[in-house]
C-alpha beads as a LAMMPS data file, in Angstrom:
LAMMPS data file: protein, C-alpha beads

295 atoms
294 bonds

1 atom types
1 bond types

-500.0 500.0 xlo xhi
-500.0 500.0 ylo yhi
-500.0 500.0 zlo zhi

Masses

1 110.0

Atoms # bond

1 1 1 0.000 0.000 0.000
2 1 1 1.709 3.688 -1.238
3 1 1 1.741 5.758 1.816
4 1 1 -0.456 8.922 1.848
5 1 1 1.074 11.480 0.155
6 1 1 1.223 14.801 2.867
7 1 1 0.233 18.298 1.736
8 1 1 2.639 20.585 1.578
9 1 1 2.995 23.587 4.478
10 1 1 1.729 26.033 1.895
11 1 1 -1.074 24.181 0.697
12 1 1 -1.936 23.653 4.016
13 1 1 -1.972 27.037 5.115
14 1 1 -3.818 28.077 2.095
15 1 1 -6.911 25.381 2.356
16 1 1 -8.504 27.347 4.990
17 1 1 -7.858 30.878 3.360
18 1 1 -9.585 29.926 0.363
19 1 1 -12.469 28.201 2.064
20 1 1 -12.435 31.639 4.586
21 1 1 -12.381 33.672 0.727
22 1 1 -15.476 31.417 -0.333
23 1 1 -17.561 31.733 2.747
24 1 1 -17.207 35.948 2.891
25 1 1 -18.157 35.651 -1.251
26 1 1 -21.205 33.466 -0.806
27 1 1 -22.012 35.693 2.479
28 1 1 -21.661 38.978 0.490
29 1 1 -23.700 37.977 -2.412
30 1 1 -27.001 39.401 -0.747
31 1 1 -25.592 43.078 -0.793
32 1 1 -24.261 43.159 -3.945
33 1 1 -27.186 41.591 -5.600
34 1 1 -29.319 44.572 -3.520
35 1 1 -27.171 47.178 -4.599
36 1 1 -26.856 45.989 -8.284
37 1 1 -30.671 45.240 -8.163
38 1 1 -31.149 49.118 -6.533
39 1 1 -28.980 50.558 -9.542
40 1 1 -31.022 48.654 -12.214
41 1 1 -33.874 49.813 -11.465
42 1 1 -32.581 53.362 -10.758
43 1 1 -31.147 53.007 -14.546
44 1 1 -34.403 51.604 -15.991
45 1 1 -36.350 54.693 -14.406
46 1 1 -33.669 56.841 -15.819
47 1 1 -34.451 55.334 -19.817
48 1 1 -37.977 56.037 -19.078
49 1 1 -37.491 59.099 -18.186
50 1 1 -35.574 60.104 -21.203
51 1 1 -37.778 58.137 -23.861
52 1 1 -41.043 60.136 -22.194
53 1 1 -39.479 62.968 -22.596
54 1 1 -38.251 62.493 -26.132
55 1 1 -41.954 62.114 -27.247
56 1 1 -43.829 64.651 -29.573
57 1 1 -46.221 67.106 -26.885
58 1 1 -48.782 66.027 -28.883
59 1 1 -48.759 62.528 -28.207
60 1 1 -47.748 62.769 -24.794
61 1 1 -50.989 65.450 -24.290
62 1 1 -52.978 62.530 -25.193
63 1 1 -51.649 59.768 -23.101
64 1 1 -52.261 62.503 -20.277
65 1 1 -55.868 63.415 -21.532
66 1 1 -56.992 59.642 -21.833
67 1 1 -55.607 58.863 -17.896
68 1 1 -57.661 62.056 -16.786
69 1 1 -60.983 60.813 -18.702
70 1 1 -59.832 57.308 -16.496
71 1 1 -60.097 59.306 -13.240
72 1 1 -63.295 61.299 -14.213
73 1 1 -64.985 57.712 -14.877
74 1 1 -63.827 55.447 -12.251
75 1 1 -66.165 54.887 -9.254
76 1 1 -65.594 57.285 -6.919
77 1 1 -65.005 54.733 -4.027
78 1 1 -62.637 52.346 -3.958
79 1 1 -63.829 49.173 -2.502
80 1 1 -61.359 46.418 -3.751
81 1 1 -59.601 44.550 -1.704
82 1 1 -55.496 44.604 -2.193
83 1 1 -54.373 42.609 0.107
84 1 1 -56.193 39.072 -0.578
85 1 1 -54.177 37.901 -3.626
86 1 1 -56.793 37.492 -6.265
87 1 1 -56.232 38.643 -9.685
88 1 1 -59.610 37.788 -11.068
89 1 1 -60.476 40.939 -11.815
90 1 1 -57.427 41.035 -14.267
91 1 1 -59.678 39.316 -17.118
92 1 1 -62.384 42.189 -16.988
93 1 1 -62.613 44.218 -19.714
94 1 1 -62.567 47.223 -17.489
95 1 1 -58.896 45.843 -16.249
96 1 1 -57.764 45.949 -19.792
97 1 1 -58.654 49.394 -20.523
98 1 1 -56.930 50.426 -17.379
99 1 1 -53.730 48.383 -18.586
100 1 1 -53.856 50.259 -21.840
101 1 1 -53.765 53.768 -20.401
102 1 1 -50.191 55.395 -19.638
103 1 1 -48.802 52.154 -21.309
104 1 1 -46.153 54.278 -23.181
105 1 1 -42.822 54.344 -23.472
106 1 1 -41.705 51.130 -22.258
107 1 1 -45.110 49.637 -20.707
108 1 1 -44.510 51.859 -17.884
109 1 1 -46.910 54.094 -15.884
110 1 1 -44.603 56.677 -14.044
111 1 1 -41.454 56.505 -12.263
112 1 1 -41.562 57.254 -8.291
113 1 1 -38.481 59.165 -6.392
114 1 1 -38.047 59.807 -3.096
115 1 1 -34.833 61.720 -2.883
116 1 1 -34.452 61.530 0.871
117 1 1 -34.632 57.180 0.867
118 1 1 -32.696 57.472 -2.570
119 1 1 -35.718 55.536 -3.416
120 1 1 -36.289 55.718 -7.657
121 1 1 -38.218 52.784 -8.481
122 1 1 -40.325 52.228 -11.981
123 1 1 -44.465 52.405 -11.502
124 1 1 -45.852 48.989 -13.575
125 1 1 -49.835 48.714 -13.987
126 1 1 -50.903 46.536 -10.843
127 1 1 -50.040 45.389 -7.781
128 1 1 -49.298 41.667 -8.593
129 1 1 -46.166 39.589 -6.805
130 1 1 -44.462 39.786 -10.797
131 1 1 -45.179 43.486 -10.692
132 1 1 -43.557 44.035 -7.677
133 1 1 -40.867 41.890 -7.317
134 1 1 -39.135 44.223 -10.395
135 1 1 -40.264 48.041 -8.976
136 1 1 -43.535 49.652 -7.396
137 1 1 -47.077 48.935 -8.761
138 1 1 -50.007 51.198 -9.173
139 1 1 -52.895 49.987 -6.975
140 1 1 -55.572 49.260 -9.654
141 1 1 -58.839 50.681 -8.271
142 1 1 -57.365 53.569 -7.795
143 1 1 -56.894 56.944 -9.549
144 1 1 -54.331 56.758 -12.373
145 1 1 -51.328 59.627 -10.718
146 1 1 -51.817 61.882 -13.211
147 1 1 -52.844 64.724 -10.524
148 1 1 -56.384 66.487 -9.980
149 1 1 -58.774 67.854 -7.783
150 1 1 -60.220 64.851 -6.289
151 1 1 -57.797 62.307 -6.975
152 1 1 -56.031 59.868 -5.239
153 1 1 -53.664 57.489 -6.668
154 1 1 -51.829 54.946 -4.678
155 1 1 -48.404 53.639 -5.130
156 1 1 -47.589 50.281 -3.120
157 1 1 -43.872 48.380 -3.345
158 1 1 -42.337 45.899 -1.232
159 1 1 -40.497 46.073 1.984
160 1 1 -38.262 43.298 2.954
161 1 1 -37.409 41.510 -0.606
162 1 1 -33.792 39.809 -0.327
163 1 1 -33.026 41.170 -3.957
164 1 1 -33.633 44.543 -3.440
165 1 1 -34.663 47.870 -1.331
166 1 1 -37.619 49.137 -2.788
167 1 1 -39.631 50.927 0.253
168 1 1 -37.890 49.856 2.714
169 1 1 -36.723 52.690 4.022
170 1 1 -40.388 54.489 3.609
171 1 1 -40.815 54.523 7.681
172 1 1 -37.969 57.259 7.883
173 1 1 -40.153 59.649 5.919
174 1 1 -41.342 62.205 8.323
175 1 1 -44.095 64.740 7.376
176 1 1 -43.111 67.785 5.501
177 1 1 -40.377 65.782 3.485
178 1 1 -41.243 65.597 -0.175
179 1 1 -41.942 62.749 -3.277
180 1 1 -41.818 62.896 -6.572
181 1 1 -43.520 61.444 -9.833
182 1 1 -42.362 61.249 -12.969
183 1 1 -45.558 61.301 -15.545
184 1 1 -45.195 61.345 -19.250
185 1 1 -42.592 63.799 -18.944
186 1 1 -44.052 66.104 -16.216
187 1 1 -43.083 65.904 -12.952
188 1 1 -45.659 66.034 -9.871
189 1 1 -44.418 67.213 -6.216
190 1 1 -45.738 65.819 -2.913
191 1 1 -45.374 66.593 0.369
192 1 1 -46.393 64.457 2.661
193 1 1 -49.019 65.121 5.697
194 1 1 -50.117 61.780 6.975
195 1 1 -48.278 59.124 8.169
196 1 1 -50.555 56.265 9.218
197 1 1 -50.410 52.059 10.115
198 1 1 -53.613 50.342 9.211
199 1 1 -54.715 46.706 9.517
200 1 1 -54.810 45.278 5.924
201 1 1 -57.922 45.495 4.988
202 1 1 -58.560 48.868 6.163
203 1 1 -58.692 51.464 3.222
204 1 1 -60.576 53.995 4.622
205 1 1 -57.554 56.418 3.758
206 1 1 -57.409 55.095 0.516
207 1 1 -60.284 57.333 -0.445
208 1 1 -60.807 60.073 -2.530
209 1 1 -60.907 63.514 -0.669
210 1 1 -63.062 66.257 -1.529
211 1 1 -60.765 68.626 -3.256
212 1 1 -57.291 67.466 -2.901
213 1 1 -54.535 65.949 -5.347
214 1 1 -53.258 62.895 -2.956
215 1 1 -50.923 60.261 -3.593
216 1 1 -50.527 57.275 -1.083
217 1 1 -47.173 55.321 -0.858
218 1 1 -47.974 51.681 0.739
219 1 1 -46.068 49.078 1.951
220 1 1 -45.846 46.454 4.542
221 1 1 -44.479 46.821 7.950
222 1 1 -43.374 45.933 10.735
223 1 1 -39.931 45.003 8.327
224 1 1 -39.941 41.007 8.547
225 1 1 -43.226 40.612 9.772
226 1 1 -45.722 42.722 7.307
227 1 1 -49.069 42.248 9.331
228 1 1 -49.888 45.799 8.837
229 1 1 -49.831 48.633 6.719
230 1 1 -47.836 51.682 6.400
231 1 1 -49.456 54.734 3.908
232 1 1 -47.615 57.928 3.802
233 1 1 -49.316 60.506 2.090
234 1 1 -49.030 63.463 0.684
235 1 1 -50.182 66.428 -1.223
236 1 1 -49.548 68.230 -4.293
237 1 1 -47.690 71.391 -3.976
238 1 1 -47.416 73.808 -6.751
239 1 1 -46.081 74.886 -8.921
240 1 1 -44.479 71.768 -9.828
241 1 1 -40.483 71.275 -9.330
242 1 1 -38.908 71.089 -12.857
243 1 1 -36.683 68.466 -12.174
244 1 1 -36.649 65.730 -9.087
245 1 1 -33.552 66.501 -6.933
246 1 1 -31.042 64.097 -7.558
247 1 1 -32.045 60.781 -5.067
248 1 1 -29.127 59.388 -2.841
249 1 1 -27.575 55.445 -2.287
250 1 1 -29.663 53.677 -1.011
251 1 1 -28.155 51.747 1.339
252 1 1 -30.560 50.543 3.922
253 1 1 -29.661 49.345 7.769
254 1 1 -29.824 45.474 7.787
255 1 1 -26.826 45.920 5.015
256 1 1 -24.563 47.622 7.578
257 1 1 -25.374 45.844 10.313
258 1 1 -24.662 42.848 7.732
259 1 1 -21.178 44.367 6.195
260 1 1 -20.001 44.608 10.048
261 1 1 -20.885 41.626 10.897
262 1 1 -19.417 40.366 7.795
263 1 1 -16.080 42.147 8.706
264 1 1 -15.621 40.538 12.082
265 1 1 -16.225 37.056 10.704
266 1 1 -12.990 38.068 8.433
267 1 1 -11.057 39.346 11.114
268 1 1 -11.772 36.241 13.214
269 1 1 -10.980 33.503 10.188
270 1 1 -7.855 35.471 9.365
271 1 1 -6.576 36.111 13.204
272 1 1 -7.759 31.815 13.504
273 1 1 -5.844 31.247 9.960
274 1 1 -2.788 33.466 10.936
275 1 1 -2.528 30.972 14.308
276 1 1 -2.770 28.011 13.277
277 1 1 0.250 29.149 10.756
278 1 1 1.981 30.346 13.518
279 1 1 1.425 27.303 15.293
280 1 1 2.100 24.493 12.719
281 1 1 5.459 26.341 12.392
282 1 1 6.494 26.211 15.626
283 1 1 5.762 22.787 15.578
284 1 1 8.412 22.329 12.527
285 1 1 11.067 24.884 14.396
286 1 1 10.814 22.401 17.348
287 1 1 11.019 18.967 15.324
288 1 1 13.957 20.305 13.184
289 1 1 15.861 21.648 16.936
290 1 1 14.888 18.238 18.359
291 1 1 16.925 16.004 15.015
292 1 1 19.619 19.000 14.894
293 1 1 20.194 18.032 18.755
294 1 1 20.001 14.264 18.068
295 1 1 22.084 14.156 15.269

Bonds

1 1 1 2
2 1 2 3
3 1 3 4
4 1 4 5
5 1 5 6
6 1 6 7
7 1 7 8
8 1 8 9
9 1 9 10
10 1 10 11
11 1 11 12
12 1 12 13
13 1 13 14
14 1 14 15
15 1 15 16
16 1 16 17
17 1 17 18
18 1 18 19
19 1 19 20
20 1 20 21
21 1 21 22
22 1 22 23
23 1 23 24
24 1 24 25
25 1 25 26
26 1 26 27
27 1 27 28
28 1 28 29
29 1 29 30
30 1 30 31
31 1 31 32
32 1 32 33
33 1 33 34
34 1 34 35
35 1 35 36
36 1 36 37
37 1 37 38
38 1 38 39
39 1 39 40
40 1 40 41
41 1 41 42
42 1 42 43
43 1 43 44
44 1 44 45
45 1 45 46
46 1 46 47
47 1 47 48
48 1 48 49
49 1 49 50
50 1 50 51
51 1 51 52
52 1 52 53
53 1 53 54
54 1 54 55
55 1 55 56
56 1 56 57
57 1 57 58
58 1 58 59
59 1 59 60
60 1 60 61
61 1 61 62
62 1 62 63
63 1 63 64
64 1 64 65
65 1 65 66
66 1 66 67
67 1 67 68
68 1 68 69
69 1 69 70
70 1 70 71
71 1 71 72
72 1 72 73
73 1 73 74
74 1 74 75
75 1 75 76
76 1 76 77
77 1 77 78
78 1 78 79
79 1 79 80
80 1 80 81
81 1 81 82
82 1 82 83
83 1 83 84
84 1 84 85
85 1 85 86
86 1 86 87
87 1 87 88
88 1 88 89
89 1 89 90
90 1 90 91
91 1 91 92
92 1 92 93
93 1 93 94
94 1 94 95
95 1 95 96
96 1 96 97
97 1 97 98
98 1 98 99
99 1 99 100
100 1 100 101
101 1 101 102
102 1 102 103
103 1 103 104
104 1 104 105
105 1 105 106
106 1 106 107
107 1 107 108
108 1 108 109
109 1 109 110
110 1 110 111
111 1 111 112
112 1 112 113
113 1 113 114
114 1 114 115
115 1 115 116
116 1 116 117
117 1 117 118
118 1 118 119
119 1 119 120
120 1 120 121
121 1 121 122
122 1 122 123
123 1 123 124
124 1 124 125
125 1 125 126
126 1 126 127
127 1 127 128
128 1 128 129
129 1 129 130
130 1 130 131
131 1 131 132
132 1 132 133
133 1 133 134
134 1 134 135
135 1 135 136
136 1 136 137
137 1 137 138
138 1 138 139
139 1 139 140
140 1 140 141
141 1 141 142
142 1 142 143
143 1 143 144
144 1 144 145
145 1 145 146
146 1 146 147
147 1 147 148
148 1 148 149
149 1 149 150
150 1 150 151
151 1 151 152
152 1 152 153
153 1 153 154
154 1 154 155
155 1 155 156
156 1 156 157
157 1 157 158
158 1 158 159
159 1 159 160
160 1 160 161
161 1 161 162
162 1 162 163
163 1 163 164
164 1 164 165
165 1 165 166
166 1 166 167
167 1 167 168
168 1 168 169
169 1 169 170
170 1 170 171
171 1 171 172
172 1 172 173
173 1 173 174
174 1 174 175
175 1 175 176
176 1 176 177
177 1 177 178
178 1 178 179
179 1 179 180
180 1 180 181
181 1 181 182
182 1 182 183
183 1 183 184
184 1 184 185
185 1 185 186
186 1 186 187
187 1 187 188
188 1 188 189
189 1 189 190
190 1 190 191
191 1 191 192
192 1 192 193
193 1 193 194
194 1 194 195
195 1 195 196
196 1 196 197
197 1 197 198
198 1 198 199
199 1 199 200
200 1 200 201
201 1 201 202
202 1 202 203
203 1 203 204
204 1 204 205
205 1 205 206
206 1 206 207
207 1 207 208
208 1 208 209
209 1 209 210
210 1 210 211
211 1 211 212
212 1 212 213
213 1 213 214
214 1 214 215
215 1 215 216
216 1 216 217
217 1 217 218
218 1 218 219
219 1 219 220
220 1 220 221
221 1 221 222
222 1 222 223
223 1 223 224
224 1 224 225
225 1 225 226
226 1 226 227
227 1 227 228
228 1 228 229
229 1 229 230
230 1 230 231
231 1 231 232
232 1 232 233
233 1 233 234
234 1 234 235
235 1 235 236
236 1 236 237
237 1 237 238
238 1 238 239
239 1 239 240
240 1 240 241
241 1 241 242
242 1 242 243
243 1 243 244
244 1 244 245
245 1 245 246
246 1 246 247
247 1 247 248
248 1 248 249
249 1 249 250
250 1 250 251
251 1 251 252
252 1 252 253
253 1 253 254
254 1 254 255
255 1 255 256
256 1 256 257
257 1 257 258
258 1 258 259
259 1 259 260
260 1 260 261
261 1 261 262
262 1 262 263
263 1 263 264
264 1 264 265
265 1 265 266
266 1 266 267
267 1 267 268
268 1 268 269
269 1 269 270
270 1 270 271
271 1 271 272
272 1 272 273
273 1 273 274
274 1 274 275
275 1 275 276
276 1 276 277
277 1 277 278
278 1 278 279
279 1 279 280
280 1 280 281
281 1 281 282
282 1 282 283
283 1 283 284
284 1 284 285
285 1 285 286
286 1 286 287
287 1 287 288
288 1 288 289
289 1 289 290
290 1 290 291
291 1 291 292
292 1 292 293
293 1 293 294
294 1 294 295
């Protein structure tokens, strides 16, 4: 029987390096596929932005004009249900008009910013789990966020999705701070009044209120448990900023909490791999003293 070949000191030393190397990659893969996530969607918003933009007045006059005769003949209570999953409705011919209006450029309805979450997600028709595992959904049922008297549009997005940020940072809003959508080339300013937690099936605030321009932003909460509800809303103040100011990182708290963490797991497998170098040497420097002294 051959005798077992021994690893070498150096390939000894540099097993557990490159399994310590391996571990911190696999760990790490949920921030950078947040942040690269985050920037897509940021850089989606941004071609949408431009290719609304780049469209003749004319034609984006009438995408505005056909979302505005939407609002003015839409029931003026909304009594559907968005938090019980169904999608039945989504085979109605009224649902198919709806998905038809503010389809253009790009099948997108709007884009939302929130400068001071660095939130800038793209606004899809619907409120479906596909719709909102790539950016924030209009809630169907209620008015299309094309501004108005008497509107109120609501604009819902996930909180807690592995992949990505989307609103989870909505509960540092605080009243008076300001949102922003981006419409067929017009942008609409909000600042925001209310600040409510509802059970889910409340959507009493969800309503239309005599004489105001609302929009809602919804999302779950509390983060990791999402029994409830969090709407932040706001109004429309005018006249209308020209330009959204640019958004920041977004770079919410469970990744820091997770990059420290993540350091101090490194620091411990190196200080562990840096001893147990130092220690299998000593043990040669002791063998080799031992055979100089014997021989």
């Amino acid at each position: 029987m051959k005798a077992k070949k021994k690893k070498s000191p150096l390939r000894r030393a540099l097993e557990p390096v490159v399994l310590a190397v391996a571990a911190i990659l696999c760990f790490t893969y949920p921030v950078a596929s947040t942040l690269w996530n985050n920037h897509a969607s940021k850089q989606l918003s941004a071609i949408y932005d431009k290719l609304s933009r780049e469209q003749p007045k004319d034609a984006r006059a009438i995408n505005l004009d056909k979302a505005r005769e939407y609002n003015a003949h839409r029931s003026a209570i909304f009594t559907a249900d968005p938090y019980n999953g169904t999608e039945d409705f989504k085979k109605t011919p009224e649902y198919k008009k709806y998905d038809s209006v503010l389809d253009e450029p790009m099948g997108i309805m709007g884009i939302v910013k929130i400068p001071k979450i660095g939130v800038k997600l793209p606004i899809y028709h619907g409120s479906s789990q596909d719709v909102l595992a790539y950016g924030a959904g209009h809630l169907y049922g209620t008015d299309l966020p094309v501004g108005g008297k008497n509107r109120h549009s609501v604009i819902t997005a996930h909180t807690g999705l592995p992949h990505a940020t989307m609103f989870d940072d909505l509960i540092y809003l605080k009243k008076g701070d300001f949102f922003y959508l981006d419409i067929q080339g017009e942008t609409l300013r909000y600042k925001v009044f209310r600040i409510s937690v509802v059970e889910p099936n409340n959507i009493s605030l969800l309503q239309r209120e005599k004489g105001r321009d609302l929009v809602t932003l919804l999302t779950c909460t509390p983060y990791g448990v999402n029994s409830q509800r969090l709407l932040v809303t706001g109004y429309r103040v005018l006249p209308d900023l020209v330009k959204a100011p640019d958004d920041k990182l977004q770079w919410p708290l469970w990744m820091t909490l997770f990059v420290i963490a993540l350091v101090g797991c490194a620091v411990i497998l190196a200080t562990m791999v840096v001893a147990d170098v130092k220690r299998k040497r000593g043990k040669l420097d002791l063998r080799a003293k031992h055979l100089s002294i014997l021989a």
